[in-house]
N, C-alpha and C positions, 0 to 999 in steps of 0.2 A: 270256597274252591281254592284248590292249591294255585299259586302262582301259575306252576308248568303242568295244571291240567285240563290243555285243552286236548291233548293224545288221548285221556284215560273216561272208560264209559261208568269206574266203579269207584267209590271211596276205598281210599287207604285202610287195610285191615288195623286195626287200632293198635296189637301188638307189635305190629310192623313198623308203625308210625312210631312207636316208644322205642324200636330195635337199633331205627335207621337213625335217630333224630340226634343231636352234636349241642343242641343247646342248651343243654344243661354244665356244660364246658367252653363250650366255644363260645360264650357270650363274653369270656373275656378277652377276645378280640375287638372286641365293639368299639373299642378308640380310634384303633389298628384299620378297624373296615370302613370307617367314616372319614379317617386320614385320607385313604384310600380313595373312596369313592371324592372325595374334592378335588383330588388333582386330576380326577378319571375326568370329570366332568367339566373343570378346567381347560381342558384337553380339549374336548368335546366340541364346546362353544368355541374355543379358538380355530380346528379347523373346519368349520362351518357341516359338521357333522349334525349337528342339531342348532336349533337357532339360540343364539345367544341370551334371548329373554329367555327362552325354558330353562339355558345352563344358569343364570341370574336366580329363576326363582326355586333352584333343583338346588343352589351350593347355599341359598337363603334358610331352604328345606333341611339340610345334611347339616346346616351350624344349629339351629333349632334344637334337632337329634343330640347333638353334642353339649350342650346345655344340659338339656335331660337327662344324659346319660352322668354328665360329670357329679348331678346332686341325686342319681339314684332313682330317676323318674320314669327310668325306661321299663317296661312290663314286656318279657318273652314267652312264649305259646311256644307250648312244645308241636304246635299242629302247625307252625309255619318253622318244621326243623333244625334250621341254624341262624346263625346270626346274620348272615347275607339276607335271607329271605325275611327274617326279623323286620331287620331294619329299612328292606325294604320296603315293608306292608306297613311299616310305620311313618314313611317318608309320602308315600301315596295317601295317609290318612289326615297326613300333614297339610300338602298340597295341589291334592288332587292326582288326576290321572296322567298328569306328565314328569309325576315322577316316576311312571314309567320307562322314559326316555333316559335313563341314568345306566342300563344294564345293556345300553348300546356299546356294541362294538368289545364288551368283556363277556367274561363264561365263570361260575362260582372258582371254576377249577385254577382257573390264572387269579381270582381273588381271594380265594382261602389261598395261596401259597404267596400270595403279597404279604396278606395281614402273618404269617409266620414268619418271614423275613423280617416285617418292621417291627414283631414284637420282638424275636432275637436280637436285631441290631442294639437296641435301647438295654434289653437284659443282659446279654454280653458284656456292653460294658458297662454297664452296675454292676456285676460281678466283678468284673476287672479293679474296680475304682473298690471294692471292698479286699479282694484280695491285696491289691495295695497296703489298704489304711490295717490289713493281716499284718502284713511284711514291718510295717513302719512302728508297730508295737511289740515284737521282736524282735529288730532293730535294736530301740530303747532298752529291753527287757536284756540283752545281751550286753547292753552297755553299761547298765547298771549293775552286771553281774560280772565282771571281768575278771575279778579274783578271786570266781569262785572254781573250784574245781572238784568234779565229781569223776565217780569212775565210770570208764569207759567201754561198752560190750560187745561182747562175740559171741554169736549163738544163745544170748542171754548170760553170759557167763562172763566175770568181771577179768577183761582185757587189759586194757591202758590207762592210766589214769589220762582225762581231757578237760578243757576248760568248761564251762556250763555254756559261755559264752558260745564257744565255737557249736555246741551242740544245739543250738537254738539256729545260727547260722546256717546248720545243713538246711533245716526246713524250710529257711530264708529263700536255700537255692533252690528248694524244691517249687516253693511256692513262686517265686520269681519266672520258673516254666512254665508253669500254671499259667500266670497272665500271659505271656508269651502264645501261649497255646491259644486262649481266648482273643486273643491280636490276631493270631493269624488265621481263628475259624471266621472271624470279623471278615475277612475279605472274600470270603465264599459266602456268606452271609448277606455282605452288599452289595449283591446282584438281584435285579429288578425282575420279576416273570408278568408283570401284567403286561398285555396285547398279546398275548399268547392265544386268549382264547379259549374253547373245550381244551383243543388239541393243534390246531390245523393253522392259527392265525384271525383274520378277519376279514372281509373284503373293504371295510370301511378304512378310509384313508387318516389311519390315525399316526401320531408320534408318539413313538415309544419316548424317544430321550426328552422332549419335554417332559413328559409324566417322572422319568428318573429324575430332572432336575429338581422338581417341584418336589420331589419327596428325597430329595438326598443319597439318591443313589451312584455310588460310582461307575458302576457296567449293568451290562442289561441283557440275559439270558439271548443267544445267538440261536438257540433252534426252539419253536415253541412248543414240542412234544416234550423234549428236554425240563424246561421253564416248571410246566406242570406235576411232570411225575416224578421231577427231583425231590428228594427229600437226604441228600447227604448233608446238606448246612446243618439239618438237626441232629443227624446221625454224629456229626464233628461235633455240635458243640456238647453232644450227650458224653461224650467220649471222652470228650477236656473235662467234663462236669466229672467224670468216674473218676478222673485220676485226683482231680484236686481232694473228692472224700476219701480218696485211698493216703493221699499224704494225712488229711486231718486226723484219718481213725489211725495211721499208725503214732501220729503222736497222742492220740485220745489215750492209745492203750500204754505208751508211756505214763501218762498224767496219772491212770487209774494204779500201777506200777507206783509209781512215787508218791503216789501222796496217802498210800497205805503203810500200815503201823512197819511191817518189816522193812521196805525202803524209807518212807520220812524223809523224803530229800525237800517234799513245796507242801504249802497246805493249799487249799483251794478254797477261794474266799466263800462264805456260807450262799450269797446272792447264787452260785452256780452249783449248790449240792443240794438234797432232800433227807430228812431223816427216816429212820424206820416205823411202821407203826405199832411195834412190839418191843423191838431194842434201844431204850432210851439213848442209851452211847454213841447210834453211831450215825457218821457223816457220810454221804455215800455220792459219789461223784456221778450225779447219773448224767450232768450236762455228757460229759465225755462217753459214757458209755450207751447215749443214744445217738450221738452222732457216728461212732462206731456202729451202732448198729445200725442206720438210716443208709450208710454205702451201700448196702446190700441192694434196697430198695431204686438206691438211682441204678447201680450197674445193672437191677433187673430190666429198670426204661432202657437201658441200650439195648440188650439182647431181644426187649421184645418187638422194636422197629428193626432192628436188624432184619428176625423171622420174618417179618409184617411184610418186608421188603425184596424177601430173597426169590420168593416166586411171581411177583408180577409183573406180566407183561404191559409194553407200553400203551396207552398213555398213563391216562387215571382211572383209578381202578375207587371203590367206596370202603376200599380195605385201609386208605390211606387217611381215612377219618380217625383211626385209632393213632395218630402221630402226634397227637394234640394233649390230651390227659399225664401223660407220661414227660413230655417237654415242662408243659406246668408245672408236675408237683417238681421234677428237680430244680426249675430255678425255684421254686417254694422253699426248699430242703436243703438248697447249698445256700441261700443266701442266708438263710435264718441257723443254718450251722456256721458258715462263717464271722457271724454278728454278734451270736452267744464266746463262738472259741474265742475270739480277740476280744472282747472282754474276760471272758476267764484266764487267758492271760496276764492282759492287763493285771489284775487286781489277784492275780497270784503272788503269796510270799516264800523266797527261797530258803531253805532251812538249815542254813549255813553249819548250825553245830552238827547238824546230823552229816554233811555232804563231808566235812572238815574229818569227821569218825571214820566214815568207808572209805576214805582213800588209803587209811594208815590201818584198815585190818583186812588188808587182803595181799595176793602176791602179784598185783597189776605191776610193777615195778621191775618185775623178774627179767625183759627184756634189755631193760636198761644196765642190771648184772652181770647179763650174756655178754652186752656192747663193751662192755669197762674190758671184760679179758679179751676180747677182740682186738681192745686199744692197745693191752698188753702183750697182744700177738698171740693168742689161741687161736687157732682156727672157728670160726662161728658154731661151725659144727659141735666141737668140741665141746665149745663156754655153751652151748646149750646142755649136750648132757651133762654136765658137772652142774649147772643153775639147775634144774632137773631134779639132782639128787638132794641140792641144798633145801630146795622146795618140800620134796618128800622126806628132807630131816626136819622139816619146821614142822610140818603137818603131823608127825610122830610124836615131836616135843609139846606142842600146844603152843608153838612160836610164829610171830614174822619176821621176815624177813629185818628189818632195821635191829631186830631184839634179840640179834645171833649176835655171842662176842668176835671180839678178832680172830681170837685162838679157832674157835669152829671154824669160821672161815677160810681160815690158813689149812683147816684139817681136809679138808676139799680141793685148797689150791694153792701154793704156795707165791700166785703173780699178783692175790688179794694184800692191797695195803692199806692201810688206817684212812684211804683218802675215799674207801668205797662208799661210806657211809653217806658222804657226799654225793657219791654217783646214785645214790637211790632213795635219796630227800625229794620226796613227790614234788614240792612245787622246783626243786632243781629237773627233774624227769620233764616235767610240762615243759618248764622255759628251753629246755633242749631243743625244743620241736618247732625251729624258726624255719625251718623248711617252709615253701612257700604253699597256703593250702596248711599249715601242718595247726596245732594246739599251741604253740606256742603262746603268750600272750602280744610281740610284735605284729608276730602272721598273723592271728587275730585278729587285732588293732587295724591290718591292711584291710582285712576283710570286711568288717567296721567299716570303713569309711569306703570303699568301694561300695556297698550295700547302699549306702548315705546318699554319695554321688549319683545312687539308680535312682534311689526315690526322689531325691531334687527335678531329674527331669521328665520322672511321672506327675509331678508337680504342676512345672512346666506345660506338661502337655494340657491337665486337665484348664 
């Protein structure tokens, strides 16, 4: 007989029981719901809500479960539906009928939205603490590459020539909001909803802020209808989860860019590519091009709790059982895409002769041409259509830019001197750019150690 059927005169239609039932997923709460249920019962015995000897042999009961569960020992019935009810037929099987007395004064609805607080709290910042150990091997990877420079793009089309350094630094900043983001869904995350109830509260005289202190909660849901059919902490942290795969896939699809035969700028260590099984030759970066493809899958978890969310009225509705599957697989799919990329990283090699080639056969430089007769007193305007026409005389001749004589030069602009040559020596063009924020290899260097300084006291923290 089900727990809650003493209302019902007919057994559960069998497909009904397989439609409705959560434990085939939600059993990986069972840490989470056992956590739970000790400080519930805790609680309990302290304010003489049940007698102290039942709370004694109910938390003797729920550590027993916890043993079990930590070597694997626990066995779930899809006919006792989720892990609540689970583990509670296992806790009565344990110690009899007064572990009955443990679902005093709670309602599933305020315990399933415990046990997804305290597994976000923990995943949160695991994710955090991995985005980090991201950041600190970019960091390195930038530091080791200081002198390297590659070109730089627009619309895919080669712009500026930039440091390598500072191009690994943007993702730094990217990734550095990232954790920021998962910091600050933390605080909406460490709010407490058990004593909530169905809906309504309880009449039993229980304390909530003991139970928060016992489990580490900062604040504690202020309306209990609220507490229940909240579900924006997942919704935030699915959100944060979207953006950090949208920075990894846009640098994936750099990776898969560069470390093919026509760019050549990194090879990718063999440990993070697969070969073909028809083309002996080749090396095919699929690390990167499955976590590019894997965003798709988490951004689909946001929009499908979004819909899940958009028409329910208050309280709790069994529409809110689908919040769980979708939350798993992305901490699944972020943590295990940020664990492979920072290794692939890592143990990525830069391919300096090639990076060394494309900066000296393109017209990325051409801005810096325009600057020089600016300095001369052209109006900018100007030095751009005249660099313009230079560009579309190289592009005719089968020239660059450095590989024009003076004489051409002069036949274009008579304020060109012998000193231009200078003004458009790529690593002179880079060191220009001390601007703060800019490619320079200084402003770099600031960047550097500002980056340094952040991870010191994520350090710290941990």
């Amino acid at each position: 007989m089900k727990l809650w059927g003493g209302r019902f005169t007919k057994p559960t239609n069998e497909l009904v029981e397989e439609f409705t039932a959560s434990i085939s997923f939600d059993q990986r709460l069972a840490a989470q719901d056992i956590k739970g249920s000790l400080a519930h019962v805790k609680m309990l015995g302290a304010c003489g809500i049940i007698p102290q000897a039942d709370a004694d042999t109910i938390r003797a009961g729920l550590l027993k479960l916890q043993e079990k569960w930590a070597i694997g020992e626990l066995a779930f019935s899809i006919k006792d539906e989720d892990v609540h009810m689970n583990l509670e037929k296992h806790l009565i099987e344990e110690i009899g009928p007064v572990g009955g007395k443990l679902h005093t004064g709670r309602s599933r609805n305020d315990q399933v939205a415990l046990d997804m607080h305290l597994y976000l709290k923990e995943e949160a910042g695991v994710l955090a603490g991995l985005l980090t150990e991201l950041i600190a091997v970019l960091v390195e990877k930038a530091e080791q590459n200081l002198d390297v420079i590659i070109p730089g793009y627009t619309h895919l089309q080669r712009a500026q020539p930039v440091l390598l350094a500072q191009h690994f630094l943007a993702y730094v900043g990217m990734f550095r909001r990232d954790v920021e983001r998962l910091q600050d869904a933390l605080k909406r995350i460490d709010t407490m909803p058990l004593g909530a109830g169905a809906l309504a509260g309880t009449t039993f005289p229980i304390d909530r802020e003991m139970v928060a202190a016992e489990l580490g909660f900062g604040r504690i849901y202020e309306n209990s209808m609220d507490a229940v059919s909240d579900r924006d902490f997942i919704l935030e942290f699915l959100s944060a989860a979207s953006i950090v795969m949208m920075h990894l896939s846009r640098f994936c699809e750099e990776l898969v860019l560069w470390s093919s035969t026509e760019f050549g700028f990194v090879e990718l260590d063999d440990a993070y590519c697969t070969g073909s099984s028809i083309m002996p030759q080749k090396k095919n970066p699929d690390v990167a091009e499955l976590i590019r493809g894997k965003t798709g899958r988490v951004y689909g978890h946001l929009f499908s709790l979004l819909t899940v969310l958009k028409g329910l009225p208050l309280a709790y509705n069994k529409d809110l059982q689908e919040d769980k599957e979708g939350m798993f697989d992305t901490v699944d799919t972020l943590k295990t895409s940020l664990i492979l990329f920072a290794g692939m990283i890592e143990t990525m090699e830069v391919r300096r002769e090639n990076t060394e080639k494309a900066v000296k056969q393109d017209f990325s430089v051409a801005t810096d041409l325009a600057d020089y007769l600016v300095r001369k007193g052209l109006p900018f305007r100007q030095a751009h259509e005249v660099i313009g026409k230079i560009v579309l005389f190289c592009i005719a001749e089968g020239k660059y830019l450095p590989e024009l004589t003076f004489a051409e030069y002069q036949s274009f602009s008579t304020l060109f001197a012998e000193d231009l040559y200078q003004a458009i020596d790529v690593v002179n063009v880079v060191e220009a750019r001390n601007s703060l924020g800019g490619t320079g290899t200084k402003s770099v260097e600031h960047q550097l150690h500002l980056q340094q300084e952040w991870l010191a006291t994520q350090t710290r923290e941990v």
